[in-house]
N, C-alpha and C positions, 0 to 999 in steps of 0.2 A: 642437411636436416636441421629445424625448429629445433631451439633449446625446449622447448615446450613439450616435443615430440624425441628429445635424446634420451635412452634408455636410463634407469639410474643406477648407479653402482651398486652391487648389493651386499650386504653385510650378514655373513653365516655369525649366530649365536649360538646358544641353548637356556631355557625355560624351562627349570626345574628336571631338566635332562633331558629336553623337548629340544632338538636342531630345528632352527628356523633360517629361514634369510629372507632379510628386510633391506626395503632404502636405504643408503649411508646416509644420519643423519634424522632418524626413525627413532621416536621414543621408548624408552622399557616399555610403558606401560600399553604402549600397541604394541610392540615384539610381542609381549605377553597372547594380547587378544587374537593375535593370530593364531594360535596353536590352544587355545582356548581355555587358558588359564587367567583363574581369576583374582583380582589385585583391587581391593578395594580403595574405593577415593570420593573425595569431596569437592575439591578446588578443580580438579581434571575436568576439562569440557576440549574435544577435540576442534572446536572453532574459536577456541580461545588461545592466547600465548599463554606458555607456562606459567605459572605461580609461585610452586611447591608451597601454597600456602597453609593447608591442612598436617600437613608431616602423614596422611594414615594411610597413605600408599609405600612405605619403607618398605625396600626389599635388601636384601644381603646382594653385592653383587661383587664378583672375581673379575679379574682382569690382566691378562697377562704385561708382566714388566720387561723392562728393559733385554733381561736376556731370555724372554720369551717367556716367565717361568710364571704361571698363573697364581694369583695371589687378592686375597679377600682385602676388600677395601676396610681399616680399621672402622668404619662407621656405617651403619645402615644408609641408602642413600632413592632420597624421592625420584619413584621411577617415573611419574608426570615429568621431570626435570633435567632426568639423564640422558643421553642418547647412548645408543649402540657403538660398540668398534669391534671390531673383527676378534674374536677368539673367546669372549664375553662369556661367563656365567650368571646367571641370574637366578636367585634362591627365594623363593617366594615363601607367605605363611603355611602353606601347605606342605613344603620339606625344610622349612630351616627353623628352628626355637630362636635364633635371633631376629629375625624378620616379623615371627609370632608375637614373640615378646613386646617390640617396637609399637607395631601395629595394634594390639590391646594397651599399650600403656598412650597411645595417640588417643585412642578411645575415650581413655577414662580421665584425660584433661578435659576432650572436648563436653562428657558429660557433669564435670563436677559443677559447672552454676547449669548448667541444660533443664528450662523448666519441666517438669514430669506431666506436661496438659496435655499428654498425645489423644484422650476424649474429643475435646473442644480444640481442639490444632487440624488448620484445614488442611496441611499435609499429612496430618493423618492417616495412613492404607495405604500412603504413594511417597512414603519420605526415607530418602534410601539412608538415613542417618538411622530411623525404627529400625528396618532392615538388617543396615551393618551392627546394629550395636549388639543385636540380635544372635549374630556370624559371627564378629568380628571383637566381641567385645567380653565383659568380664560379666559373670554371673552374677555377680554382687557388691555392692559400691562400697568404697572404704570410705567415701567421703561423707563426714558427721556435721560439719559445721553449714553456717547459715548459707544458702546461693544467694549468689547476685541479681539483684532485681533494679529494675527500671519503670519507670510510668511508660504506659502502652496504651495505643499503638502510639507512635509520629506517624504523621501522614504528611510524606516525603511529598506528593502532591494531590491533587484531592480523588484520583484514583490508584496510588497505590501507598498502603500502608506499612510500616517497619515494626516488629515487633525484637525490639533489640536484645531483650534476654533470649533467645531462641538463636539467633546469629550467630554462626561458630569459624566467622571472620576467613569465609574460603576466598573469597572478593572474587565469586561468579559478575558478582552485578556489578562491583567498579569495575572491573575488567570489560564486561560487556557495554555498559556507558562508553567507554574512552577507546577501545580497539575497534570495536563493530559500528555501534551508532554514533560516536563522533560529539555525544552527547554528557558531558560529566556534570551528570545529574544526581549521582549520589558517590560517594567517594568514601575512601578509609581515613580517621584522623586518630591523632593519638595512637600511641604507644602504651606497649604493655599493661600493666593495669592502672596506671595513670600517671597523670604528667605535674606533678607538685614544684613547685617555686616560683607559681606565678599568681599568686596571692588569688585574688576574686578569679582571673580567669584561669581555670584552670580545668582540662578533660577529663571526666571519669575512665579512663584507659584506653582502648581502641575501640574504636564502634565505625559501623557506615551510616549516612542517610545525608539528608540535604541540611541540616547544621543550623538550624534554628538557636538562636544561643540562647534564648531564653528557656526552649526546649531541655535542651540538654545539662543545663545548669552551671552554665560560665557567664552568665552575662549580668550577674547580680547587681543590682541597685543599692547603696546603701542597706547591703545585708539581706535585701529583699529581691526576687527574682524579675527581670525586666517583665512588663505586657510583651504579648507576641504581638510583631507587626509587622505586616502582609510585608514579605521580599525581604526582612531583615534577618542579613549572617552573620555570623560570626567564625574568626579565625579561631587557632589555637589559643591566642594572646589576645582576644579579646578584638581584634583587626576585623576589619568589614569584610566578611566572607567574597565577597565578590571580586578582591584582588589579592585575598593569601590567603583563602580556604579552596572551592571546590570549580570555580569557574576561572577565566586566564578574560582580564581586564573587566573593565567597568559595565555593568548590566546597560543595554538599552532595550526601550519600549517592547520591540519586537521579542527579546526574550524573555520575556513575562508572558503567563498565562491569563485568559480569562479572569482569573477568579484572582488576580494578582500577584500569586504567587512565582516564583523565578521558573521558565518553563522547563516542562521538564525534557521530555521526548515526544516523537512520536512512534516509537520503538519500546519506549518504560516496559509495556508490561511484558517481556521475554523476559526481566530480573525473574520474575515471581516464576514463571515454568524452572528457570534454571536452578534458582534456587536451590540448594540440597536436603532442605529444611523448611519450618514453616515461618521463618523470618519476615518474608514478605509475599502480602496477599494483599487480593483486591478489593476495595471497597463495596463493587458491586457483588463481589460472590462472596462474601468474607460470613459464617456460619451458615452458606446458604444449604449446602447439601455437605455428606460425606464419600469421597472417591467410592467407596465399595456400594454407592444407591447409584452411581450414575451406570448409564447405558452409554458408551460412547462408539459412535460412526464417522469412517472419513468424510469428509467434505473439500470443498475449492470456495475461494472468499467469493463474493459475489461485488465488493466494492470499487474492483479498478480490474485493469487488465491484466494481473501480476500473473494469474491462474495460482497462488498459491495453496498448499495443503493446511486444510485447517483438521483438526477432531473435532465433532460437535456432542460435547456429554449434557446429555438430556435425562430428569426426573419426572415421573408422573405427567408425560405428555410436555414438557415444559423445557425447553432448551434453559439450563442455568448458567451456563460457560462453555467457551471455544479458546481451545490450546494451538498451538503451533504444530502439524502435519511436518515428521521428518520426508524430503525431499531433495536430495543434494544436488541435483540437476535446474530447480528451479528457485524454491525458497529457502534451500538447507535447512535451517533450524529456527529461523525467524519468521515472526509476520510482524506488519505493524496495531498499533493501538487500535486504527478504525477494525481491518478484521477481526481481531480479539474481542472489543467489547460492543460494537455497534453490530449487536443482535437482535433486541427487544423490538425492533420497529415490523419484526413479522408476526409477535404476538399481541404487543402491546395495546393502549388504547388507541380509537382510530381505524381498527382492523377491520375491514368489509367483511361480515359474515354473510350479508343476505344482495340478491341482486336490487336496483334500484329504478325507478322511472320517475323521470324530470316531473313534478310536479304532485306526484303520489307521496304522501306523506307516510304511507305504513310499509313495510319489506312486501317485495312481492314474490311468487314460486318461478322455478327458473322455466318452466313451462313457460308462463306467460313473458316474462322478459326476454327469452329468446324469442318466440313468436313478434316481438311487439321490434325486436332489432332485423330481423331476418326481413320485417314487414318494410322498415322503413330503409332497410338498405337497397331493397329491388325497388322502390319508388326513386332510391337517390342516385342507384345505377343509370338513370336516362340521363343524368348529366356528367355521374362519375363520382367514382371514390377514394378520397387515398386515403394512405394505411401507414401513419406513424409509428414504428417497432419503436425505437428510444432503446435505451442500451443496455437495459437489463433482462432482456430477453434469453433463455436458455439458447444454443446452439439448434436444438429439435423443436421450439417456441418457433425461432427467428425463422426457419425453414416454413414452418406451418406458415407463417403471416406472408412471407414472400408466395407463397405458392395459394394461398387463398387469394390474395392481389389478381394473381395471374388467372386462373382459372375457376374463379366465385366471380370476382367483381369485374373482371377481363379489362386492369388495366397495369400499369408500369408504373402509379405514382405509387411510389410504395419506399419510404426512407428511414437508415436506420438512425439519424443524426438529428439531433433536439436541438438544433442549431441551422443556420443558413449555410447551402452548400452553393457550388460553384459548377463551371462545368469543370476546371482546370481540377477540381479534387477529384471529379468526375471521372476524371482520364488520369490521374495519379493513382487511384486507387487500382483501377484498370488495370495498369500498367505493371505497378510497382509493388504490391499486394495481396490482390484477391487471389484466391488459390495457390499460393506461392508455397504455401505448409511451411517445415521447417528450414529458415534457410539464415539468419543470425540466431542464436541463442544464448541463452543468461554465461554462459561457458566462455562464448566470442567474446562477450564484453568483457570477461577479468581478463582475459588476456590479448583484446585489443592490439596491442600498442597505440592505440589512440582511440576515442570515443567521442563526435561531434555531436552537441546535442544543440536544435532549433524547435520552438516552440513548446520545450518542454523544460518544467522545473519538477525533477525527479523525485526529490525529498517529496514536495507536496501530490506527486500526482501519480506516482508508482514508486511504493518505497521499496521494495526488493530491486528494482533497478537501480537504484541511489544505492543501498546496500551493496551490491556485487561492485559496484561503476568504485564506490570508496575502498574494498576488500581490494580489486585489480591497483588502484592509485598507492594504496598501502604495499601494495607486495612487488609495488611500481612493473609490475605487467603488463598496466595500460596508463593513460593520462587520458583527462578529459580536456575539452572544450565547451565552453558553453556562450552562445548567443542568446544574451536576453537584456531586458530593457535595466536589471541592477545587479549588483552581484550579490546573493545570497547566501543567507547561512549554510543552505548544499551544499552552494558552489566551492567556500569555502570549507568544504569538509572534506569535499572531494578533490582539494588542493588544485582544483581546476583555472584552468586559463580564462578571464572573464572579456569576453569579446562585445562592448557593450553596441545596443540596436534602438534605435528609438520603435514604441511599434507604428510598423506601415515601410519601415525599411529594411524589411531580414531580407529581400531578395537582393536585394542593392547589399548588402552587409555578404553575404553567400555568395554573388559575383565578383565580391572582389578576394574571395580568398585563392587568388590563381598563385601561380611559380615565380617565383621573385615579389611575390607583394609585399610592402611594407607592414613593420610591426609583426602584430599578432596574425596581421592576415598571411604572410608569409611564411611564419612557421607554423601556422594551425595548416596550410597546405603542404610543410613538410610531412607531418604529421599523418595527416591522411593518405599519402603517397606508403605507409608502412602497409607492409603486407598486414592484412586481419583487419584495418582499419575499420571503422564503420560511421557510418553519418545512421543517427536517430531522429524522429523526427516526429516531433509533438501533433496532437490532432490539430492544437489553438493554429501551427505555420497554415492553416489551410484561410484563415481568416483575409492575411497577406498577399493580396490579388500578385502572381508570380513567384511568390517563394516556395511554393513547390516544385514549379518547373526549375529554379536555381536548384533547388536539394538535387536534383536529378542528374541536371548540366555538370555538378559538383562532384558527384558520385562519378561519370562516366569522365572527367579530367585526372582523378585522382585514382581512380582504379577501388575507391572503397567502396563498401556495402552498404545498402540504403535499408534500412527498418521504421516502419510507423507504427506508435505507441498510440493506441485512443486512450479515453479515461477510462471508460466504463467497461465492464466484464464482460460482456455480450455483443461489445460492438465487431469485434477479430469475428467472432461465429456469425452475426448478422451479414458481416461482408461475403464472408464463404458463402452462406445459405443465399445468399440474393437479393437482401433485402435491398435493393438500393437501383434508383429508376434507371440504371442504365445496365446492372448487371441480371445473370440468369446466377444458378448456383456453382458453384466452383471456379468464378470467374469467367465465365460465358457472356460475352456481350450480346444485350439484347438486340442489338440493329444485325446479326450475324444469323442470317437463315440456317446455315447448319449446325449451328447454338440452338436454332427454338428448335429445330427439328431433334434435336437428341433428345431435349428437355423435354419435348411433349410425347416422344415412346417413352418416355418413364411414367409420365403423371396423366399418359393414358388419354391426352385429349386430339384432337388433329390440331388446332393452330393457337397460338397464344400472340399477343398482343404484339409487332411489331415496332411501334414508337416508342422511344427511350421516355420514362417518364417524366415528371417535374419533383424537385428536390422539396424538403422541409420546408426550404422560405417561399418556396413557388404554389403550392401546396394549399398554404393558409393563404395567400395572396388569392389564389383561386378559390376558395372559398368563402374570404373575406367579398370578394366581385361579384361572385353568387354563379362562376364559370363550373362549381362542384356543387354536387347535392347531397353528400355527406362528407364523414372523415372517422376513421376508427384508430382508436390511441391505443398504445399497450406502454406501463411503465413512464409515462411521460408526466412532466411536472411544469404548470404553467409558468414558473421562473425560469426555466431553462429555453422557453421557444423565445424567439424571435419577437419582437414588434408587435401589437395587432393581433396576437394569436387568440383572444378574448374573445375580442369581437367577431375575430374569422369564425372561431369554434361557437359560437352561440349565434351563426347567420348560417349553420346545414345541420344535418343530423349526422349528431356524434353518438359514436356508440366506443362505450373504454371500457377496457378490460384492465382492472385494478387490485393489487392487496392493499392496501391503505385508502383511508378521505383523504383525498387530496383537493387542492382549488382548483383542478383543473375537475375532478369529479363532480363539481358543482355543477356545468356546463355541460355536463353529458345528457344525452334523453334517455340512452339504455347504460345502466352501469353494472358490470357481470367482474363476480372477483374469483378471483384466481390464488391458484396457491403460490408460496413463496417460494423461494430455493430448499428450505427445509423441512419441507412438507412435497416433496417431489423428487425424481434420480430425471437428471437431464448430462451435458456437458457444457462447457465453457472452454472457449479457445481463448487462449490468453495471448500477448503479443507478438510471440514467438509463433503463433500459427499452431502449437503445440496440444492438441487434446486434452481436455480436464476433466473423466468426466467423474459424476459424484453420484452416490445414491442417495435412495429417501430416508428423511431421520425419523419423521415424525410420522404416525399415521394419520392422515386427514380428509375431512369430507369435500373438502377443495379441492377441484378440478386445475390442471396446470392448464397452459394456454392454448395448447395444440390441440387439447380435448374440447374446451369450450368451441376453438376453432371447427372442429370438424363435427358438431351438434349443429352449431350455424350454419354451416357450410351444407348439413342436412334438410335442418329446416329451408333452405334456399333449392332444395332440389340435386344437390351439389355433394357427390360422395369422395371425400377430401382424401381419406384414404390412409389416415393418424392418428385413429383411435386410440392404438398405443404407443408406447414408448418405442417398441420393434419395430411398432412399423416403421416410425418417422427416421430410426435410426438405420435400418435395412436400406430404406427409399436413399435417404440421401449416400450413404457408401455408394450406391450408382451414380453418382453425380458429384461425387468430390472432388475428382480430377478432371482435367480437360487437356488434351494434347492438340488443339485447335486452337485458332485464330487468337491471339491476346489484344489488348486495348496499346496503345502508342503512350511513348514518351509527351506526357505537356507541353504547350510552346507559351504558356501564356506570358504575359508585358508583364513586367513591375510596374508598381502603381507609382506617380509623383509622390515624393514627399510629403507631408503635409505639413502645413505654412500657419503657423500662431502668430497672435499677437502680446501686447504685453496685457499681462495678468491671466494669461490662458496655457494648457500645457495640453501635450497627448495624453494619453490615458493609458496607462497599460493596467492590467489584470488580468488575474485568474484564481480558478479555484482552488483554497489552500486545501490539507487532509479534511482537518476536522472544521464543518462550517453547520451550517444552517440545512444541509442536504437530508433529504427523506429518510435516508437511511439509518439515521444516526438518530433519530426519537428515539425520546422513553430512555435516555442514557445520560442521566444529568450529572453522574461524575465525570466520564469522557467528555463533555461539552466542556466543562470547567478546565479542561486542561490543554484547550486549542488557545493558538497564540492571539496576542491583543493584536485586538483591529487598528491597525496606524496606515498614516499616509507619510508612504517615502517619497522626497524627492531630492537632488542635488543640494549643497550649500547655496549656488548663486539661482537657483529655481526658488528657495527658501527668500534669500533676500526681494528677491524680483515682487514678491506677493506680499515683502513685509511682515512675514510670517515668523515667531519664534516658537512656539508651545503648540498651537493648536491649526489645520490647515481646512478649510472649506472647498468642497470640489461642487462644481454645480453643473449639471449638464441640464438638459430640455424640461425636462420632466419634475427638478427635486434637486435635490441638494442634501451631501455627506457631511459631516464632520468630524476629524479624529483629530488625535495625536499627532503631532508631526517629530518624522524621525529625520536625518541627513544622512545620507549613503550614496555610495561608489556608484552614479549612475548618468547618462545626459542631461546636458539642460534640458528643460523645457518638455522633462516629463514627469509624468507623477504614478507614481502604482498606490493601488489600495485593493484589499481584497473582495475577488468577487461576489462573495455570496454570505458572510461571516453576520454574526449579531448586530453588529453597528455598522454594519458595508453592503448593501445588498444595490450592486451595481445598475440592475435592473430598474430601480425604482426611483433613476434619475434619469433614465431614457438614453443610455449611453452604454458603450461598449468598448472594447481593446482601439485603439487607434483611432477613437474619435475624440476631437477637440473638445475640451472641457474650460469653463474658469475658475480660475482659482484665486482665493482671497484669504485674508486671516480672519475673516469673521462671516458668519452664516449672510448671508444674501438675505437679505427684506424682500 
């Protein structure tokens, strides 16, 4: 039997004359909550390590001695703190006047400077400090003299703020920076109420935040306070924060934000939910509404594949903030920054309220724009139509667009990837994927004992996967591996193996992790050989002509588990639903006649289109040739296609279904908008194959896309059959399984090498969290707080180009230039981010793996 699966020993107490039995090794303060006595606390967070930082959990607690003879411990003792042992009494405020006493006299420290602005305090209605002090506390304050005050707020970074007299020092959030996100971004300094003998510098007592020294008032000038200046810290003594205050060595470029301040996270804003108080609050909500106006409903983020739970609290029609969804199975307690704050892009300016037609200047009724799309997609039918989903498609969306492909437009080009596919992904997905439901989950990975990850950088592309993959590393349950072109601030957080690849070689890098191979590659094959093992596997390895087939070869050598992680939210349900020219739903190969025969007794027709379609890049190729006479978009953004997709899309009739202006809306003939995720109840399958679904927040006169889909599909003569939400969600429960024919293991080649010359490197990239992406408008404090755009390459990559301060990447089209930083990675390549303020990889005509040159000064 798995230690993982060994019973635990259990420990008989009593709580307040309640017998329990718990874990050996089980804190008071859950002994307690199990028999449902209540123990108030500040510092206590069950995914945090203990503290005992508040004291206002004291209970009285007995314990039998030496010759059995049970006996009261002379001191109250923090039951966040204590564990269980066998024979245990525990005296809580509700039967012991020592306990009572304890816990009100914790109280009334914590309230003696505690500013009295619960009006204007946004935890106000929701601050369980109001609460306890309420319960727990003294009817009347004895304290007469003046409280302690501070200039307010700091703004630790430019979305989240510290209001430091409010702070009652439980260290939720150092705790949560340093254990969880790996990120110590704001930290405790100083002692007690202050730290006197060090003449000018010197702390006003203990406080948290990011240490501005000018801020806080140690860093005096000839008597006068320093200016503040962007990334400048300060120690206790006056030392450069950056190597004896709150970070561990010398800042480089990369951990800087935007807006130049020292970066903070992409996790920061859980400090503020956890909070116990109204200490710290966000920029963007900060006086915007009061807890008791909001309405709030669950939700699933819509920004990556995590499937996380969000709360969406909304006033007066208007979503104002979204909190972290408890979920212990998937996101436990956390989400990151983009879910949190990057909301406004379904309200904001930009919003498509009315439908549109390419050359009509005034809003037109949706009578005529569907009419005028339905018109020109039966003319574009005699050549053909595909049907780009993109990745934000709901689960019961993506269903509608595969199944209108099929039996509207009767063809297979129908894909759900904003990107060039393959046939090798073709038969990966096939294979290794679609339909698979749940078969690695967030659970696997903490307890691993190993975690391979190709084509993906976690932290930036699914952060609750980086969260678990670091929680497993910390409680060394699992270890990571990672192949990528540098080693990364993730990678080191998640104290992982860095296995470096230049890109164009992860399948050569994946074939050689066999049994006895040298190095890293020999023991990252130990490693996967552990039972639970798992190989992950980023959407970008599909880029890599055969490193899918290696992830596969790899998996059936070592015995581990294979899971593909997309970026987007909607791509896991788009696979299911069909979108994709070679599958039906549920994994149903479309070249498989008793596939379309099952699929077409459901959707009611005799025969659906036998040839496997043509992918994304093949798509606009046929379009661009004039081989299509339309193409209909959902969710798609013209930085994200391919090459040429300009000119493809403005040489047939496009018809897009949009909630934002987008440049690619520009291009369209008929443009019909659609509601967002919070203005609609759909689901999202997130990478685990896992069901998300969510209901509607908002009421709205926006149509979601299945609706628009089966009005069109109307006007065409074509009764689609997904009017509602039931229906689409009924139909496909018929088709989510398949116990027929599956798609084959890939056999495809690895590609050559590719072969530079001097001043030239590979190119690697990809998309960090927070960039330039649609989703993230209208949120100019989150933007300020994505990382500075730089370009890393090697120390002798740097020499080679002559390069010291600044690096020029220039490919076809244009030409980059940032900062250059030096880091752990091969020669002769260079990463820069894909899509960021100053990086927008697209707009030099290059991509991951393609040859680029490189010089220390902008190209003439």
């Amino acid at each position: 039997m798995s230690e993982k699966n060994t019973p635990a020993e259990l420990v008989t107490v009593q709580v307040d004359g309640k017998e329990v039995s718990v874990p050996k090794g089980t804190l008071i303060i859950r002994a307690a909550e199990k028999v449902g006595v209540h123990i108030p606390r500040f510092c206590d967070h069950p995914l945090l390590a203990p503290a005992a930082a508040c004291r206002q959990c004291l209970v009285e607690v007995a314990a039998p001695d030496r010759e059995g003879n049970v006996r009261k411990m002379p001191k109250p003792q923090p039951s966040c703190a204590v564990t269980v042992s066998p024979g245990m009494e525990i005296y809580t405020g509700a039967t012991s006047e020592v306990a009572k006493k304890a816990q009100k006299g914790v109280m009334e420290f914590l309230l003696i400077n505690h500013p009295m602005d619960c009006p204007v305090c946004d935890k106000g209605g929701e601050c369980p400090l109001q609460n306890q002090a309420m319960t727990d506390g003294r009817t009347q304050s004895r304290f007469v003299d003046i409280k302690r005050t501070y200039p307010k707020p700091i703004s630790v970074s430019a979305q989240i703020l510290l209001d430091r007299d409010r702070c009652i020092l439980c260290q939720r959030c150092t705790r949560f920076s340093s254990q969880i996100a790996g990120d110590a971004f704001i930290t405790l300094q100083g002692r007690g109420g202050g730290t006197p003998g060090y003449g000018v510098h010197s702390l006003p007592g203990s406080q948290v935040g990011g240490f501005d020294g000018s801020v806080l008032g140690f860093a005096d000038v000839d008597g006068a306070h320093a200016p503040v200046v962007a990334n400048e810290f300060s120690g206790p003594a006056g030392e450069h924060g950056v190597s004896e205050g709150f970070a561990a060595g010398p800042m480089v470029p990369m951990q800087t934000a935007e807006d130049g301040r020292s970066f903070a996270s992409y996790f920061s804003g859980n400090v503020i939910q956890i909070c116990p108080v109204g200490a710290l609050t966000s920029a963007a909500y900060r006086f915007r509404a009061r807890p008791f106006d909001l309405v709030s409903v669950p939700g699933v983020t819509e920004h990556d594949a995590s499937g996380s739970a969000i709360r969406v609290d909304y006033r007066r029609g208007e979503v104002v903030r979204r909190m972290a969804g408890e979920d212990m199975e998937v996101n436990e307690d956390w989400i990151t920054d983009k879910d949190r704050f990057a909301f406004r892009w379904q309200q904001g300016a930009g919003r498509l309220a009315y439908p549109r037609l390419k050359g009509v200047d005034e809003p037109v009724s949706w009578f005529e724009a569907i009419e005028e799309a339905a018109k020109g997609l039966t003319a574009a039918k005699a050549k053909g139509v595909g049907v780009l989903v993109g990745g934000r498609a709901t689960l019961e969306d993506a269903y509608a667009y595969a199944k209108f492909a099929r039996v509207v437009l009767g063809t297979n080009d129908v894909d759900l990837r904003t990107r060039p596919g393959s046939t090798e992904e073709n038969e990966f997905l096939a294979y290794a994927v679609a339909g698979k439901g749940l078969d690695v989950t967030y659970g696997d990975l903490e307890h691993a004992g190993h975690v391979l990850t190709v084509g993906l950088e976690a932290e930036d592309e699914i952060g609750s996967v980086f969260l678990r993959l670091r929680k497993g590393a910390l409680a060394k349950t699992t270890s990571v591996s990672v192949i990528s072109a540098y080693k990364s601030l993730g990678t080191s957080k998640m104290f992982a193996r860095f296995i470096p690849a230049v890109p164009g070689t992860e399948a050569e890098v994946l074939g050689a992790i066999v049994d006895g191979g040298e190095g890293a590659f020999g023991a990252a094959y130990a490693d996967l050989t552990k039972d639970g093992a798992v190989i992950l596997v980023g959407e970008r390895t599909a880029s890599t002509p055969g490193a899918l087939s290696a992830a596969v070869a790899l998996a059936q050598r070592t015995g581990a588990r294979l899971a593909w992680i997309p970026r987007r939210a909607g791509d896991r349900g788009a696979l299911d639903a069909g979108a994709m020219p070679n599958l039906l739903p549920g994994g149903r190969l479309v070249a498989d006649p008793a596939a379309r025969v099952d699929v077409a007794s459901v959707w009611g027709v005799d025969t659906l289109p036998e040839k496997p379609g043509r992918s994304t890049g093949e798509i606009l190729a046929a379009a661009a040739s004039g081989e299509l006479g339309g193409v209909v978009l959902a969710g798609v953004e013209l930085a994200d296609l391919p090459a040429g997709a300009r000119e493809a899309l403005e040489n047939v009739f496009t018809v897009q279904l949009e909630v934002r202006d987008t440049e690619t809306l520009a291009l369209a003939d008929v443009a019909l908008p659609v509601a967002p995720p919070a203005e609609k109840g759909g689901t999202f399958v997130n990478w685990e194959g896992r069901l998300r679904p969510f209901g509607q927040a908002l009421t709205s006169t926006h149509l979601p896309d299945r609706a628009v889909l089966a009005d069109l599909a109307s006007e065409m003569g074509v009764d689609l059959g997904l009017a509602t939400l039931e229906d689409a969600v009924n139909e496909f429960a018929q088709l989510r399984t398949w116990d027929g024919a599956r798609g084959q293991a890939p056999q495809a080649q690895a590609a050559p090498a590719p072969i530079i010359a001097p001043g030239q490197a590979v190119l690697a990239t990809w998309k960090q969290m927070l960039d330039l992406g649609a989703l993230q408008s209208n949120e100019p404090h989150l933007a300020a707080t994505a990382r500075k755009s730089v370009a890393l390459v090697s120390a002798a990559t740097a020499r080679g180009a002559g390069a010291e301060q600044q690096l020029t990447i220039t490919g076809p089209t244009g030409s980059i230039t940032l900062d250059l930083q030096v880091v752990d990675m091969p020669d002769g390549v260079v990463w820069v981010p894909q899509n960021s303020s100053l990086s927008q990889v697209a707009l030099i005509g290059a991509s991951a793996g393609d040859v680029v040159n490189i010089s220390k000064e902008a190209a003439k």
